[in-house]
NULUM-254250 format. One record per residue (C-alpha): x, y, z negated; residue in three letters. Coordinates in steps of 0.25 Angstrom, whole numbers, plus 2048, in hexadecimal, padded with zeros to 3 digits. Last residue first. Example, Ala and Ser with C-alpha at 12.3 -4.5 7.8 and 13.67 -1.06 7.14 Angstrom:
BEGIN
8377FC7E3SER8317EE7E1ALA
end
This chain:
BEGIN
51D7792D9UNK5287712DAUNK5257672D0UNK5147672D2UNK51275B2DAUNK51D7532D3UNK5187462D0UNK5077482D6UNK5077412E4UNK5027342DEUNK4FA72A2E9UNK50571F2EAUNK50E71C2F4UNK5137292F9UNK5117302EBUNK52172C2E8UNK5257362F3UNK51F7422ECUNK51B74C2F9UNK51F7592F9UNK51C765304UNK525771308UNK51F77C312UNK51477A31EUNK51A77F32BUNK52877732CUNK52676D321UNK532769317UNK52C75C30FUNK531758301UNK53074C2FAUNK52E74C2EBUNK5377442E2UNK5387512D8UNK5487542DCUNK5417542EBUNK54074E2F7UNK543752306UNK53D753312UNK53E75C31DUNK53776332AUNK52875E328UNK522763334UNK513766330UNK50775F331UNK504763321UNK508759315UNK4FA755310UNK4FE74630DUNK50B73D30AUNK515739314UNK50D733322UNK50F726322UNK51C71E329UNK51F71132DUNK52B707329UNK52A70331AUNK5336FE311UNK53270C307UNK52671430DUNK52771D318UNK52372A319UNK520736324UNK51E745322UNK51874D32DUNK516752338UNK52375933EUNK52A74E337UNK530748328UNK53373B324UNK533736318UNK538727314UNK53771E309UNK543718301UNK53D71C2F4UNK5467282F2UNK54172D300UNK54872D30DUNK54573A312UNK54473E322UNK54274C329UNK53D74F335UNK53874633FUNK53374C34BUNK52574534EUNK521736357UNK519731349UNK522729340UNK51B71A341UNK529712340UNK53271D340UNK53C71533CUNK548712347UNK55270A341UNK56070F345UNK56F709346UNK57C70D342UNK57771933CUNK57C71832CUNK57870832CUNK56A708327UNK563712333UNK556719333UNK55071F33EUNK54372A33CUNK53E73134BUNK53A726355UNK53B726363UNK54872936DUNK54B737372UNK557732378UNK55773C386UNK54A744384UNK53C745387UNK536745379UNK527743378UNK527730378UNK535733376UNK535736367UNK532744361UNK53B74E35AUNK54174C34EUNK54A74034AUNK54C73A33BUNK558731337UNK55672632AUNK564723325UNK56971631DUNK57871731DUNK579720312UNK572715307UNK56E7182FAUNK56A7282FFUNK56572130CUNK56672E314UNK55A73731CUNK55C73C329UNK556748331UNK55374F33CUNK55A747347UNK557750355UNK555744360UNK55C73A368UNK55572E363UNK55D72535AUNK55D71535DUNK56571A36AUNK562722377UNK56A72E373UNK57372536DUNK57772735FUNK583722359UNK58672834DUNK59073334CUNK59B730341UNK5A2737335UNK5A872D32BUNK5AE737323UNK5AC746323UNK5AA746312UNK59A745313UNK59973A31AUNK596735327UNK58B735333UNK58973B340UNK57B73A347UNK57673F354UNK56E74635EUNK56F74C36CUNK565754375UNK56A757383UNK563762386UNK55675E37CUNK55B768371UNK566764364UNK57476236EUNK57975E364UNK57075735BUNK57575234CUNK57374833FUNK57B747336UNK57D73C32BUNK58573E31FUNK58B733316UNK59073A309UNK5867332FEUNK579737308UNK57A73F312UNK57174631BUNK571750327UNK566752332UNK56675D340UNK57775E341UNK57C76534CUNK585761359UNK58A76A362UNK59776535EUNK59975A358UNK59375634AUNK5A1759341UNK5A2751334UNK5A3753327UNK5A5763327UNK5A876A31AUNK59F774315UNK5A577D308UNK5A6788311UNK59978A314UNK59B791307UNK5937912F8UNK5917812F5UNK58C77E2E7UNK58077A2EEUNK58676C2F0UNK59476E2F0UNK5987622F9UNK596768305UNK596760314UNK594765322UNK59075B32EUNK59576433AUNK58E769345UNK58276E33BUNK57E766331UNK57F767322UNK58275D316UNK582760306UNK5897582FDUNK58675D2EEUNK57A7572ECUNK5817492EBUNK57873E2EFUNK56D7452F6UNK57874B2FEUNK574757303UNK56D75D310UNK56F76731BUNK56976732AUNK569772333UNK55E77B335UNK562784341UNK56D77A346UNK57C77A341UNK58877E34AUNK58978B34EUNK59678D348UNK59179733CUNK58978E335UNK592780339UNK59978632DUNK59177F321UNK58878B31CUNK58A78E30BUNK58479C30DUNK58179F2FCUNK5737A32F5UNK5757A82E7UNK57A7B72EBUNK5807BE2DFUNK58D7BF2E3UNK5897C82EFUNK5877D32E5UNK57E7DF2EAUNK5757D62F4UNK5777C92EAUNK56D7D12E1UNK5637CB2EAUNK55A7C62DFUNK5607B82DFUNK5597A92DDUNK5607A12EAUNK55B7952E4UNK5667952D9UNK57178E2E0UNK5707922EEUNK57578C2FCUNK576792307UNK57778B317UNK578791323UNK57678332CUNK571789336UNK565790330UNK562795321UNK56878731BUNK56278730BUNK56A781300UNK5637812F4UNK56877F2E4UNK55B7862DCUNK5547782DEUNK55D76F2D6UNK5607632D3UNK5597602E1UNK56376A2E8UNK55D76F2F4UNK56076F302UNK55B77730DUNK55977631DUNK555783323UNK54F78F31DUNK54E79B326UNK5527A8322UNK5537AB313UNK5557A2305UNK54D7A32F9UNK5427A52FEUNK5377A12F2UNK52C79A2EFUNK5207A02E6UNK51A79B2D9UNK5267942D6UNK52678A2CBUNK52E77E2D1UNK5367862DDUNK53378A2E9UNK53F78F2F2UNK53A792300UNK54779430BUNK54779F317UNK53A7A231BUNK53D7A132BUNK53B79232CUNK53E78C31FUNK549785316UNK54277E308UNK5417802F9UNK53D7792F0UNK54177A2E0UNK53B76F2D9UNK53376F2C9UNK5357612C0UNK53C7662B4UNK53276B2ADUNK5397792ABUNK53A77C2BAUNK5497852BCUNK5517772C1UNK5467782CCUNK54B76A2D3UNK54E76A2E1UNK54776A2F0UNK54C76E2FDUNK54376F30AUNK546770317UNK540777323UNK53477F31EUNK52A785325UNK52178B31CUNK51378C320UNK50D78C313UNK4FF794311UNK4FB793301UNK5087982FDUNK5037A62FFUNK5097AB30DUNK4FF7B730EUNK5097C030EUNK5037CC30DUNK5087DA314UNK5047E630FUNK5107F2310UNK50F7EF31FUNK51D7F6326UNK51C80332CUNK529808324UNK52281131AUNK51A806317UNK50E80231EUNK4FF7FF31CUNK4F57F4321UNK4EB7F432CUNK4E97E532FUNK4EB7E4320UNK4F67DC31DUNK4FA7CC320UNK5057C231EUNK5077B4323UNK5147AA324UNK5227AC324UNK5257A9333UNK5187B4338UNK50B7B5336UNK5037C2334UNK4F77C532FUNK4EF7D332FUNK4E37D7327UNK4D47E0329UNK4CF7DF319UNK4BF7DA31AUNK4C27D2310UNK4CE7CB319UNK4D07CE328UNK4D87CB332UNK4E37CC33DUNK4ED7C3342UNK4FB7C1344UNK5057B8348UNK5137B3349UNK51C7BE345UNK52B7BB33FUNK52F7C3333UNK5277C0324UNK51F7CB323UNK5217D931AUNK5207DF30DUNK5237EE30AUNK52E7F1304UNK5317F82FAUNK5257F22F0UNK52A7E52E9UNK5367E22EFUNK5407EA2E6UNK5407E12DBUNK5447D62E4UNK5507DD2E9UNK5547DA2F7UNK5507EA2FBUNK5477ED306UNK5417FB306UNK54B80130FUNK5487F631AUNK5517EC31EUNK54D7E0319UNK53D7E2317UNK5397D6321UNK5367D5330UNK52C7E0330UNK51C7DD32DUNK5157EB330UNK5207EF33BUNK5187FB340UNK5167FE34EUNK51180D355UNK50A80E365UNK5087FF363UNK4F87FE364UNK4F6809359UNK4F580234CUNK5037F934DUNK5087F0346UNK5157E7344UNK5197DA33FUNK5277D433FUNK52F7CA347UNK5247CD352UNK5167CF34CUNK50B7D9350UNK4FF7DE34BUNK4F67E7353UNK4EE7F4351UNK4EA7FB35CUNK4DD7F035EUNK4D67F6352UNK4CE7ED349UNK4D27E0350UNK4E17E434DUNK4E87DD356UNK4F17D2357UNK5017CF359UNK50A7C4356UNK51A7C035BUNK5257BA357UNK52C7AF35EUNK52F7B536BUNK5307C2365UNK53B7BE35BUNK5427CC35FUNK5377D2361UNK53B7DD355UNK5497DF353UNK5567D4350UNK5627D6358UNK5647E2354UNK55E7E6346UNK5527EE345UNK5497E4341UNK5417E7334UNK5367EE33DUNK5317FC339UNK52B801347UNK53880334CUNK53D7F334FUNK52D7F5355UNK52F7FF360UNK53D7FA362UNK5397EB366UNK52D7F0370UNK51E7F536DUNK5137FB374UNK5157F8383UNK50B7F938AUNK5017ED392UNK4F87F039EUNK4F17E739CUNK4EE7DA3A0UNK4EB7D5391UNK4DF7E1392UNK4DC7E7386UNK4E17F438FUNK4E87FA383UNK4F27ED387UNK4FD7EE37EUNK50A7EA37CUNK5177E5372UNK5247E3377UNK5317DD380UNK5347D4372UNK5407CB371UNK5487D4368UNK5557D9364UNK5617D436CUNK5597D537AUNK55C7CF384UNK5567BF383UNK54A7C437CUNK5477D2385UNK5477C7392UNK53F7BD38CUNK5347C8385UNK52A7C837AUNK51E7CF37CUNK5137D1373UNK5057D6377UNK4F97DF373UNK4EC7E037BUNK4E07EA376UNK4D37EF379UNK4CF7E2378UNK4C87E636CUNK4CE7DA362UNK4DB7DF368UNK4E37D5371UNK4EF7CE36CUNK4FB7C8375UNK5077C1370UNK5137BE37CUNK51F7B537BUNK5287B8388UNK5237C2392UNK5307CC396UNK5387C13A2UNK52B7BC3A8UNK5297C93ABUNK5197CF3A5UNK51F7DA39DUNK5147E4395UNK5157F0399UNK50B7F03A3UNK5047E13A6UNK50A7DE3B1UNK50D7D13BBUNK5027C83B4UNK5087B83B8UNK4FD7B33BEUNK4F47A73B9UNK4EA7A03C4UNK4DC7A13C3UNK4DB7A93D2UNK4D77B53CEUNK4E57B43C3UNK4E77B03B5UNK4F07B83ADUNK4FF7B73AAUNK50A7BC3A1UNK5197B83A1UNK5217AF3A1UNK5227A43ACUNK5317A83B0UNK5357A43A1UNK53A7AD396UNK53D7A9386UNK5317AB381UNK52B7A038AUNK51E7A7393UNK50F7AA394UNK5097B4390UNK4F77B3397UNK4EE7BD39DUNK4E17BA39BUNK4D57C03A2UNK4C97B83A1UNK4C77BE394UNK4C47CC39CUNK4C07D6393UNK4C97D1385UNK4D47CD390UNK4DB7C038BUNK4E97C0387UNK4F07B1387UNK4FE7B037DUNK50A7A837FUNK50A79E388UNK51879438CUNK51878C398UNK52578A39CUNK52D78938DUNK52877C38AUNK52D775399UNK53C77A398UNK53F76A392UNK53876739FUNK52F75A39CUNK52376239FUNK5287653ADUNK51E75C3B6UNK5137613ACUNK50D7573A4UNK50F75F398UNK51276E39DUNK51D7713A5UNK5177713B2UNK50D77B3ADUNK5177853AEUNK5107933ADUNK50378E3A6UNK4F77923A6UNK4E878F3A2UNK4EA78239CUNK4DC77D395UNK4DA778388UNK4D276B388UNK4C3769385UNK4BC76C377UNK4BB779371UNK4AF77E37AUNK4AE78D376UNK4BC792375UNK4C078B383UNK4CE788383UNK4DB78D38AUNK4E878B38EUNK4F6794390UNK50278C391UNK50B78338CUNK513787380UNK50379037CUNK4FA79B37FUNK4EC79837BUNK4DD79B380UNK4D279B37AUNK4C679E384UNK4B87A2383UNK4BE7AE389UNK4C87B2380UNK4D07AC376UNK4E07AA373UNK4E87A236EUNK4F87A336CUNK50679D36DUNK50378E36BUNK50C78436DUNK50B779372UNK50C76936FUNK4FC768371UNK4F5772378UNK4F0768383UNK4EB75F379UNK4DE75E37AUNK4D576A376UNK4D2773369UNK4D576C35EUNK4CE76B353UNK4CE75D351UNK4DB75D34AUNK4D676533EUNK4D677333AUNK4D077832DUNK4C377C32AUNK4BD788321UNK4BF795327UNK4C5793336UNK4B778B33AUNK4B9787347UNK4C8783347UNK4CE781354UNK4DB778356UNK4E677E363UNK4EF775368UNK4FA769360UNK50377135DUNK512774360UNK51D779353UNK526783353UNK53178434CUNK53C786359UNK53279435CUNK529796367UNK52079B35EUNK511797360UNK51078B356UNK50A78035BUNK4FA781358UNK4EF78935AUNK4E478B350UNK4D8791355UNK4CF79534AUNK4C079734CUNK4BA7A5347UNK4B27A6355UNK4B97B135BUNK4C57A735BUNK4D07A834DUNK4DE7A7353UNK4E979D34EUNK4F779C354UNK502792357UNK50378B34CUNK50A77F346UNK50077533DUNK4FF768346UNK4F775C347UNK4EC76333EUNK4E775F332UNK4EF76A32AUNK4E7776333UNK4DF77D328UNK4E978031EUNK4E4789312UNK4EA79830DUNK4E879E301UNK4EC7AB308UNK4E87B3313UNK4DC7BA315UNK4D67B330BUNK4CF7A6312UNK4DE7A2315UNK4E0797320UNK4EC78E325UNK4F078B331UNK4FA77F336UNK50878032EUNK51477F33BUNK51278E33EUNK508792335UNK4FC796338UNK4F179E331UNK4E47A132FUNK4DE7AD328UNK4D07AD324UNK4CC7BA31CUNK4BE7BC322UNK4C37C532FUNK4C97BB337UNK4D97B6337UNK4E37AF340UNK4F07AC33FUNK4FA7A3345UNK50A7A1343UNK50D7A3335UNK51A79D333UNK51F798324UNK51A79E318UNK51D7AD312UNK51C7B4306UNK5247C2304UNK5287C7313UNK5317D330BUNK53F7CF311UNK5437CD301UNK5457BF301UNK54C7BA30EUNK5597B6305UNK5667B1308UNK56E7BA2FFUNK5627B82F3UNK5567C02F1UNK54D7B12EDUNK5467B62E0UNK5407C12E7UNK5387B82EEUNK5357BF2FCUNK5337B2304UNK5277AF2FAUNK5237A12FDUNK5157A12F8UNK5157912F0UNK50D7862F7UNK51A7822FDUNK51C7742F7UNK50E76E2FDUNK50D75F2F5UNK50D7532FFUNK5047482FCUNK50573A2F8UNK50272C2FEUNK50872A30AUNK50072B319UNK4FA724323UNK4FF726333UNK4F472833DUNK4F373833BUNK503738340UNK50173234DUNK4F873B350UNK50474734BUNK50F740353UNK50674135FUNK50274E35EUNK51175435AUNK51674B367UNK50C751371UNK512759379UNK51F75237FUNK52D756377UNK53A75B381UNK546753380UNK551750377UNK54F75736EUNK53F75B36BUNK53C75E35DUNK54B761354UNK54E767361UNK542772360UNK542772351UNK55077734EUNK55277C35CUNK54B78935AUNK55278B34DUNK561788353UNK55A792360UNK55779D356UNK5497A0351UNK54C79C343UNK55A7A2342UNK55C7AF33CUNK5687B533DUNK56B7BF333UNK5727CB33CUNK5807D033CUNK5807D8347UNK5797D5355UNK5807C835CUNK5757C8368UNK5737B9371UNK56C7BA37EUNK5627B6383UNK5607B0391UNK5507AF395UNK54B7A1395UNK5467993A1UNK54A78B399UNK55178C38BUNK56079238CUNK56C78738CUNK574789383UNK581794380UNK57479E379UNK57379236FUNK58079236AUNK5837A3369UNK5767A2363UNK57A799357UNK5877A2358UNK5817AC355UNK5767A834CUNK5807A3341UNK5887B0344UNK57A7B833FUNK5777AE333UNK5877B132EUNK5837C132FUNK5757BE327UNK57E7B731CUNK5887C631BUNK57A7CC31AUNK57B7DB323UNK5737E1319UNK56A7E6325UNK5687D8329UNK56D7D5335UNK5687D3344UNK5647C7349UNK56C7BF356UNK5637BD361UNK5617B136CUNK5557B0372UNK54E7A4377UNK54979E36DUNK541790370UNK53578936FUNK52B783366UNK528774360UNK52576C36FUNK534772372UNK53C77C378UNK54C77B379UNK55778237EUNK55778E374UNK55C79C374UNK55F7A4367UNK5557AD35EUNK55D7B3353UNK5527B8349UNK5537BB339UNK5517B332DUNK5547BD31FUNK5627C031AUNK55E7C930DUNK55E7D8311UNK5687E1309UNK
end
């Protein structure tokens, strides 16, 4: 009986946003062969969640989807529109952002001095997803993917063993070993999320930035740096290639030919010299250009979805001839492909034989060209097939046998070609392609131009230019006959695969051994290039090069408590909620981290007392709780009383009535008090004693259409803060307050143009002596980027009076989304953002920068722990500690070693 592991509904979206864009398919997942009683409650979740979004209004010159009910499937939620919105709202409401907020915030942000104290790496540890400790009911372990780390977007490798890679929020890292004992290279620049990396003929190392999925957790960048010597150096600002036209974009894909680089990015195709580096990058094309900056529509809220590139091929006979895929993944009349005309204008290319050139079938597109030129490879992901079909988004995989990108292209490979070549996806509603638009990598052998690589949810080979396929990487071991939950039978049956969701791959060599290396949502693996199968076509020799030493994690929360099990006495369990690899439990003497919980990890709470008591929030407020850190060896699959992890989710679950991540926190006062938002402000009293949703009562009731995006409380006074509508048509914030036992319940009164701005509350932190002193923190940016009704200035408020009447105190905050915010037990403050972490001193009013050698990363939450040490959740570069009493003297030393 398979575990319940993260699956795909892709859902609709309204909003696009200088983070990422939008889904726009709307697909119910298919189920677990066991039929999981938990994956059948995740499937009505996602029902109804796109039963919600399908009734609003559709992103600009998008294709109608439709919504598909396919059996009782596990819905997995990161890519759907809750998810999508999540960071899109949280970034822009109520209006669009102007490029150039992140550079801004980030100058600002080298000006400001800094604490005393470092931060301490948590993560350091290999986070083994496949812990057979962890085999519980709500489980990932077992899929076979072994170590993972957080998204690999970028790869690039040379024949001497240097491997490179990107992470998706975590900047580049190096490994002289052909993978492993990994070094960051880019931590001084301005921002760490990555588009792609490519080495030139040169052996210089182009690193693009903004992450080039248009995904709700992606994040801009600040252009295209080059390193001249990949080897030894490391990035830094003033390797920049440029101005900064390539700021605030994202970038899909570079490409070389003719002495020129050229790169396919959210606004349009541009180019560089690759012999003079200095000068600006040039726009060759773009379909719209009236909605680029500057442009007499760039304040459209459609205007980032009209200009969209995604891949440039360059005839290997002719570099002069270039034909360019352009287009928004979810259908606009401009997409399509285009080549440069007698007269120097871009045409639209009417055929190219099999391979679609209609606005309605060229969506996200990969290309790779054959280190010969004998060959052209290309992915197609198509509008149209997205939005009508149930099971995939892909129209196919082709060839060019000319070596030319004009053609003519064939068909080599469609959704049913690869469902039978081995895939894991079999299930409707769920089949190869069907996350096309956000999954997609292919390359060349460069020692036979037949052989190719290539990744959609899961890798696949072939040796004789698509005539036969093999899943080498399939989505995970569930299913198979050789799979079993069992930890004892995990060592040999099956053969070990990736993590699921392909971003990138890249070919190399190590001692003279020819390799493969793929990236994808848990991190970095490789195989020899020519590697050998199992009896079902999958690679028996995948590595996963994800060895504590590369940490790209993603994490959303963090959770820390005592390790009652540590003989000294001193030791913490942490454990944190991340993107796509469920929940990392890390405890004092671990030499490895664990999964102890599946899916995608939200928010989380963890017992101080003790660190084996951990509630986790998969997505939408679908709580469980465990009291003995979800230890179990899967014997719960033949006697369900043996399961350790319990679903304790508050009812607005299953009323569509909760956002993707939704808040939850306890009473730091009494433990067992527990607080949740979604419509309603839900209470328990058990503490992790809890087993039912049941045992929720509702304090007070937001509206309708309103959810809650910050909850706190402190000795039964609650504050909530809420949106409703959550994106930038007609935006609307607020805060109710009351106690614990539905008394006292009332809305503040918050004008849209009052001392609050009207944008997306993140977080609060209570007075614990004193309920009515509050500090609120905002995300997004002020009005000086934000064009929208209220969107005000200033991003930390405080108030004396239980929200009567506001301070604002951001004093010298830089202009970034604000986070998380900590009162500390000294009475300073921490304040966490998408750059960094910020503190202020007892009595005084500005900020510093908190501590040093925390990476340029979002920090997503703060929290302290049982050992006095602050904690910091970063999306992109794992969990990282600070000891709070260092901040004013120059001793980081009390506690470095507890929870290690």
């Amino acid at each position: 009986m398979p575990t319940r592991r993260s699956r795909r509904l892709l859902l609709p979206a309204v909003t696009l946003t200088v983070l990422g864009l939008t889904t726009t398919q709307a697909l119910a997942a298919p189920a677990p062969a066991s039929g999981n009683k938990q994956a059948r409650h995740l499937t009505e979740v996602g029902r109804k969640h796109a039963a919600q979004v399908l009734g609003a209004a559709a992103a600009p010159h998008t294709f109608a989807a439709k919504a598909e009910s396919a059996g009782d499937g596990g819905s997995e939620a990161e890519n759907s529109a809750e998810g999508v919105a999540q960071y899109t709202e949280a970034r822009t409401a109520p209006g669009v952002v102007a490029p150039g907020a992140y550079g801004a915030a980030w100058s600002q942000l080298q000006s400001m001095p800094h604490t005393d104290g470092s931060w301490k790496h948590v993560t350091t540890k290999p986070y083994n997803s496949d812990d057979p400790r962890y085999r519980d009911v709500n489980s990932n372990s077992s899929g076979g993917a072994g170590f993972v780390t957080g998204r690999i977007t970028g790869i690039a490798a040379d024949q001497d063993g240097y491997v490179y890679a990107g992470g998706a929020n975590g900047g580049v890292f190096r490994s002289r070993t052909g993978g492993g004992d990994w070094q960051p290279i880019a931590d001084r620049l301005p921002t760490l999320s990555t588009g792609t990396l490519d080495l030139d003929e040169g052996g210089r190392l182009w690193y693009a930035t903004g992450e080039s999925n248009t995904g709700a957790t992606s994040y801009v960048g600040t252009g295209v740096y080059v390193l001249a010597d990949p080897k030894h150096g490391s990035f830094k600002p003033g390797d920049r290639i440029g101005g900064n036209e390539l700021e605030s974009t994202i970038i899909h894909a570079l490409r070389f030919g003719g002495g020129k680089a050229w790169a396919a990015t959210s606004r349009g195709v541009w180019s560089h010299s690759t012999t003079d580096l200095t000068g600006p990058w040039k726009l060759e094309f773009a379909p719209n250009p009236e909605y680029l900056p500057g442009g007499s529509k760039a304040a459209d809220p459609s205007a980032p979805y009209r200009n969209i590139a995604n891949d440039i091929a360059i005839d290997p006979k002719d570099p002069s001839k270039v034909i360019l895929a352009v287009g928004w993944r979810g259908g606009d009349t401009y997409n399509g492909f285009y080549s440069k005309a007698a007269g120097g204008s871009w045409q639209r290319v009417a055929s190219l034989g099999d391979l679609p050139t209609d606005a309605a079938n060229v969506g996200n597109v990969t290309f790779a060209r054959s280190a010969d030129g004998s060959r052209y490879y290309a992915i197609d992901q198509s509008p149209d097939v997205m939005a009508h079909n149930p099971d995939t988004g892909l129209k196919g995989v082709y060839v060019s046998k000319s070596g030319s990108p004009s053609g003519p292209w064939t068909l080599i490979a469609d959704k049913d070609k690869l469902k039978g070549s081995g895939s894991a996806l079999q299930d409707p509603g769920y089949q190869p392609g069907i996350q096309a638009w956000y999954n997609q990598s292919l390359q060349v052998d460069p020692a036979n131009p037949d052989h190719v690589y290539m990744g959609l949810e899961e890798v696949f080979e072939t040796k004789d230019a698509g005539a036969d396929w093999n899943t080498v990487g399939p989505y995970w071991n569930n299913g198979f006959p050789c799979w079993s939950i069992d930890p004892a039978k995990q060592t040999g049956d099956c053969s070990p695969t990736t993590h699921s969701d392909q971003h990138a791959v890249a070919f190399g060599s190590y001692q003279g051994k020819p390799n493969v290396y793929v990236g994808n949502d848990g991190g970095i693996y490789s195989r020899p290039a020519n590697g050998q199968l199992d009896q079902w076509g999958h690679g028996k020799d995948w590595k996963s090069l994800a060895d504590g030493t590369i940490d790209t994690l993603q994490y959303y929360s963090v959770g820390v408590g005592k390790d009652l099990a540590d003989p000294s006495g001193r030791g913490v369990i942490v454990s944190g909620g991340l993107q796509d690899n469920g929940q990392s439990i890390l405890r004092a003497h671990d030499k490895v981290m664990g999964s102890n919980f599946g899916g995608d990890g939200a928010d989380t709470l963890v017992d101080p007392a003790n660190g084996c008591d951990i509630a986790q929030e998969y997505v939408y407020l679908d709580m469980w709780v465990t009291q003995n850190c979800a230890v179990n060896d899967g014997s719960w699959t033949k006697d369900p009383s043996k399961a350790t992890s319990f679903e304790i989710a508050p009812p607005d679950k299953n009323t569509n009535a909760a956002r993707f991540i939704a808040p939850i926190t306890a009473d730091p006062k009494d433990g067992n008090t527990w607080i949740a938002g979604g419509q309603h402000v839900w209470v328990q009293h058990k503490g992790y004693a809890i087993r039912s949703g049941s045992e929720w009562t509702s304090a007070y009731d937001l509206g309708a259409g309103h959810v809650a995006t910050a909850v706190a409380t402190v000795n039964g006074t609650v504050y909530a803060g809420w949106c409703g509508p959550c994106n930038n048509q007609g935006f609307s914030r607020g805060i109710a307050v009351g106690n614990t036992d539905g008394t006292g319940w009332h809305q503040l009164n918050l004008p849209v143009d009052g001392a609050l701005p009207n944008r997306y509350i993140s977080s609060f932190a209570v007075d614990e002596k004193d309920a009515k002193h509050v500090l609120v923190a905002f995300n997004g940016f002020s009005r000086t980027w934000t064009e929208g009704p209220g969107a005000g200035i200033g991003h930390l408020f405080e108030t004396r009076d239980g929200g009567a009447t506001w301070t604002d105190v951001s004093a010298n905050l830089p202009d970034v989304p604000a986070t998380s915010v900590k009162l500390l037990p000294d009475g300073g403050l921490a304040l966490g953002s998408d750059l960094a972490a910020f503190y202020r001193a007892p009595g005084e009013r500005n900020f510093s920068v908190l501590g040093r050698n925390l990476p340029t990363t979002s920090v997503q939450q703060l929290k302290t722990g049982p050992d006095g040490r602050l904690y910091a959740a970063t999306f992109g570069r794992g969990i990282w500690s600070i000891n709070p009493r260092a901040l004013s003297e120059d001793n980081d030393n009390q506690g470095d070693d507890n929870q290690n």
